[in-house]
N, C-alpha and C positions, 0 to 999 in steps of 0.2 A: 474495611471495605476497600477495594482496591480501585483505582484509577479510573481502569474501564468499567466497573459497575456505576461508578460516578458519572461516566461521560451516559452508561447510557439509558441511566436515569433520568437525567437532564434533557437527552436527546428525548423519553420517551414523551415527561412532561410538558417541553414545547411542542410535539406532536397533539397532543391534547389539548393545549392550549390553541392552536392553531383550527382545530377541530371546533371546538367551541367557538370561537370566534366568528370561522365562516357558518356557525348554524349547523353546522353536521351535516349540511344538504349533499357532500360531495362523500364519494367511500376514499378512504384513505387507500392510498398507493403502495404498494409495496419500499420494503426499505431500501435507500440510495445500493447501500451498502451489505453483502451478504457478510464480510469477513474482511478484515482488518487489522495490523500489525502496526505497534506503538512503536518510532524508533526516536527517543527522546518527544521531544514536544511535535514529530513531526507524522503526520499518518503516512504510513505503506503499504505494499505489497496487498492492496488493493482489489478484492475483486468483488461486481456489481450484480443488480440483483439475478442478473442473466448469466450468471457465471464467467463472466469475461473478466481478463485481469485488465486494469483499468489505473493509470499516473506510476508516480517512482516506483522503482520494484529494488531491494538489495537482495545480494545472495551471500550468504555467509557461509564458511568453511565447517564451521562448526555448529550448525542447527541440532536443536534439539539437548545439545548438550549444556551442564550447570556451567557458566561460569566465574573464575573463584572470584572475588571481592576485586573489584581494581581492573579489572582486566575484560579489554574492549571484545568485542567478536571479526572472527576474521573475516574481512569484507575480501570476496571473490570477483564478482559482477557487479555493474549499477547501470541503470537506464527506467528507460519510459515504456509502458506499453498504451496501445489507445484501441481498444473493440482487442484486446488479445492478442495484438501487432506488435512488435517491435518497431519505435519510432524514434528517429532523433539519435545521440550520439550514446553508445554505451561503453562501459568502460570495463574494463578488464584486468585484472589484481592477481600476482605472484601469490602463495603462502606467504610471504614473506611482509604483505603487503605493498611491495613497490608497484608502479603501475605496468600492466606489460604490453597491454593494445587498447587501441578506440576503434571501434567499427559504427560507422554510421547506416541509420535502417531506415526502409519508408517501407511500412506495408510489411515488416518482416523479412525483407531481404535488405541484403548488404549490398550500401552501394557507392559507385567510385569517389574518392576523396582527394 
């Protein structure tokens, strides 16, 4: 059983638990979360039930593809989105992975720093 089955098993039976608790009077809500990406212990790349991307976002060089035993993914991008915005400081990464720029955003545009 893998990890996210685990979590959302967990998740499903505190939802039920919750449910029974208040009585059942109330219709359950849509889920916080439509989709969700594990990057160690931490959640990303985030998006809500409205389809908006939503907290940390990474972007890796090589998605989708295996990689071999040991060997990290190559981080391209990193930042925040909030309502599907770009917010806050993002950061910008070589192949290589060294850093190559910071652009800070409000609202999706870049602004002066």
């Amino acid at each position: 059983m893998s990890l996210r089955s685990i979590f959302v098993s967990i998740l499903s039976f505190g939802c039920l638990f919750l449910m029974i608790a208040c009585g059942g009077k109330e219709e359950p809500s849509k889920p916080l979360w439509q989709s969700y990406e594990m990057q160690g212990s931490d959640t990303i790349n985030k998006v809500d039930s409205a389809g908006l991307k939503q907290g940390m976002w990474f972007f890796f060089a090589d998605k989708g593809k295996k990689a071999k035993p040991g060997e990290k993914p190559k981080l391209l991008v990193k930042g925040a989105y909030v309502d599907d915005k770009r917010e806050g400081i993002w950061f910008y990464y070589s192949i290589d992975g060294t850093p190559s720029d910071t652009v800070k955003y409000h609202l999706d545009f870049p602004q002066d720093q």
